[in-house]
C-alpha positions as CSV (number, residue, x, y, z in Angstrom):
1,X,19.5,-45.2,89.8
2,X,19.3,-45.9,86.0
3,X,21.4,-46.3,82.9
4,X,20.7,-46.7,79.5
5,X,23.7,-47.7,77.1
6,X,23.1,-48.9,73.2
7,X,24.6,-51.6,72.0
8,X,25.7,-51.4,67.6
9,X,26.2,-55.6,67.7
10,X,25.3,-58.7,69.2
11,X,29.0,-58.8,70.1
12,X,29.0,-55.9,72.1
13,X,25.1,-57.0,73.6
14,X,27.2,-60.4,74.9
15,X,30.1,-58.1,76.1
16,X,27.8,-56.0,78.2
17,X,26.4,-59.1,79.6
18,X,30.2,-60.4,80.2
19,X,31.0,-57.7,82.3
20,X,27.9,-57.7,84.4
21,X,28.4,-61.3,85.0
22,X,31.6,-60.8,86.4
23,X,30.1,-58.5,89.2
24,X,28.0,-61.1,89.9
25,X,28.0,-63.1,92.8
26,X,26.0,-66.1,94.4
27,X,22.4,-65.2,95.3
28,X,22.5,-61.7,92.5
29,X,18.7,-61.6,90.4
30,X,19.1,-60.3,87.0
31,X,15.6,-59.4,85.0
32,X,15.6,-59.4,81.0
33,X,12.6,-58.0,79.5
34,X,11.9,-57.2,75.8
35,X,10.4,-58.3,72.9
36,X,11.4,-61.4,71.2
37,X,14.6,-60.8,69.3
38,X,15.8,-57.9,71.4
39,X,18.7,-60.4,73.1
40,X,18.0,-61.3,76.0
41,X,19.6,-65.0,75.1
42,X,22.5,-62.7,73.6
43,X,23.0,-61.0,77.1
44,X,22.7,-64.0,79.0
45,X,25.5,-65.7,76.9
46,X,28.3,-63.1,77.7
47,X,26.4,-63.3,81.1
48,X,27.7,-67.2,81.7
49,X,31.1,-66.1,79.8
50,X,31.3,-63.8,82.7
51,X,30.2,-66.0,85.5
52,X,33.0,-68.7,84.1
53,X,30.4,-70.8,82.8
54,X,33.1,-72.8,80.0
55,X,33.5,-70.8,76.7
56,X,32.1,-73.7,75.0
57,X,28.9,-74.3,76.8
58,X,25.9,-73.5,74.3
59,X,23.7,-70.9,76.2
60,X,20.1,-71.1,74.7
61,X,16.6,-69.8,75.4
62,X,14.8,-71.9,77.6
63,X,11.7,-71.3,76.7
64,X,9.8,-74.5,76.2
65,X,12.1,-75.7,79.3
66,X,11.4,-73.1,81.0
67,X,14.8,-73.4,83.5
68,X,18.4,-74.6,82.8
69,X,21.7,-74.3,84.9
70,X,24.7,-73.6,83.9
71,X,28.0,-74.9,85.4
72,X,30.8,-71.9,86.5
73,X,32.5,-70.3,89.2
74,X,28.7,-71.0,90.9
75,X,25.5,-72.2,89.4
76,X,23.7,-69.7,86.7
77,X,20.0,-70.1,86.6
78,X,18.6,-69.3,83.3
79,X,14.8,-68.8,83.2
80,X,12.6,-68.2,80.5
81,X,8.6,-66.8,82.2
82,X,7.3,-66.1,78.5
83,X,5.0,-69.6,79.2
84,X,4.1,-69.0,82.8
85,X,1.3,-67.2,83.7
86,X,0.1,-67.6,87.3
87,X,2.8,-67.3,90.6
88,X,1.5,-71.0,91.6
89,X,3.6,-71.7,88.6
90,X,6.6,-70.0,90.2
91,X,6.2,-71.9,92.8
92,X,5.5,-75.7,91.2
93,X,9.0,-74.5,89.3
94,X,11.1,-74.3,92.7
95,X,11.8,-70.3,91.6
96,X,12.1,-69.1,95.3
97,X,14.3,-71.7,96.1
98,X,17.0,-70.7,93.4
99,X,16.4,-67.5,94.3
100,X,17.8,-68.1,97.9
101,X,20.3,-70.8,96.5
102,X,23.7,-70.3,95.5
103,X,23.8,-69.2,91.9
104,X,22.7,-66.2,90.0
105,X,19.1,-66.1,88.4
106,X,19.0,-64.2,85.0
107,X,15.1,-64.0,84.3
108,X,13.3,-63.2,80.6
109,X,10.4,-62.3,80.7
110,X,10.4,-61.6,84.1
111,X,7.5,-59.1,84.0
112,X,5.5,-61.8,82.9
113,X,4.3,-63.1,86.3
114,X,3.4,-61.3,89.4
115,X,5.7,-61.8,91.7
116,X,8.8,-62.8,89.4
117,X,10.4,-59.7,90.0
118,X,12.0,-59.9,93.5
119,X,13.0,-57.0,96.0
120,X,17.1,-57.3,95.1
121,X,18.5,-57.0,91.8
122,X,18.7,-55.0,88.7
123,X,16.1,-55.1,85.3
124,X,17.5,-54.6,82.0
125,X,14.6,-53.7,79.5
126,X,16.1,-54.3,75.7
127,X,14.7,-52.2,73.2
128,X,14.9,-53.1,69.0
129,X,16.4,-49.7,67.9
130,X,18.0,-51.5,64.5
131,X,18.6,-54.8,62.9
132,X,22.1,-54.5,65.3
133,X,21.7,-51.8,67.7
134,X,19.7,-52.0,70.9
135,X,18.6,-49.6,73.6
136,X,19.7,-51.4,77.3
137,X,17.9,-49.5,79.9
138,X,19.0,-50.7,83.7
139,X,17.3,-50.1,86.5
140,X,18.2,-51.2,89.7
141,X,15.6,-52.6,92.9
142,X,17.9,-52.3,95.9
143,X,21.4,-51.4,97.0
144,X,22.8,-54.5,95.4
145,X,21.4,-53.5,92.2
146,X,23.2,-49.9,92.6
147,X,26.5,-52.1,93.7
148,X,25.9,-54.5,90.3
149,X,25.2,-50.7,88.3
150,X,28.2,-48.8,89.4
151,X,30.3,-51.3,88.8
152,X,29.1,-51.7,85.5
153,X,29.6,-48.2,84.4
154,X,33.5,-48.2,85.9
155,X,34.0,-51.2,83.3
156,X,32.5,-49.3,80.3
């Protein structure tokens, strides 16, 4: 199961990821994947706005950090891979621990390493269609994904 839903703004990029985030739920694996500037950072702000992370809190690309958390209703992990290469570095990082902890992980570049990408979960692959618009394909990995898809598409 698939969607793919364009975006005209990064307001409506952060509102997409609002509403996912509010399906989410401890322990949920969300993949970004794209090339730089297709928002992935954008998503994963309205992401947090949906998890309750404070209105606030400045969401930002950790890419030379590599990992930040972000305080709401539970823990969001925010991961950047675009520095990591090997899986040994997944695991120096602590990655499979937060992934069996109690917050969500939103991943960019998470095709990056092998072995980032794990068996639950759902991929959103942003595509550059305009200075504005983009191209969000979804794709889900298991039946949590499909649960985190379908409700999706009954809030659009």
């Amino acid at each position: 199961m698939s969607l793919t839903l364009i975006t005209k703004s990064h307001e409506e990029t952060r509102e997409l990821g609002r509403k996912l985030g509010e399906l989410c739920r401890p322990g949920d694996w969300i993949g970004l994947t794209g090339e730089l500037g297709a928002g992935k950072t954008c998503l994963v702000t309205g992401l947090a706005l949906g998890i309750g992370v404070p209105e606030g809190y400045q969401v930002t690309s950790p890419t030379f950090i590599i990992h930040q958390t972000y305080p709401g209703k539970f823990p969001l992990h925010h991961l950047d891979l675009y520095r990591i290469h090997e899986p040994a570095e997944l695991f120096e990082l602590g990655y499979q621990e937060l992934l069996e902890g109690e917050g969500v992980c939103a991943v960019e570049w998470c095709e990056q390493v092998p072995g980032a990408i794990p068996e639950s979960g759902v991929v959103l692959r942003l595509e550059i269609e305009d200075e504005n618009s983009r191209a969000i394909g979804i794709t889900k990995i298991d039946k949590r994904g499909e649960d985190l898809l379908s409700g999706l598409q009954a809030k659009l």
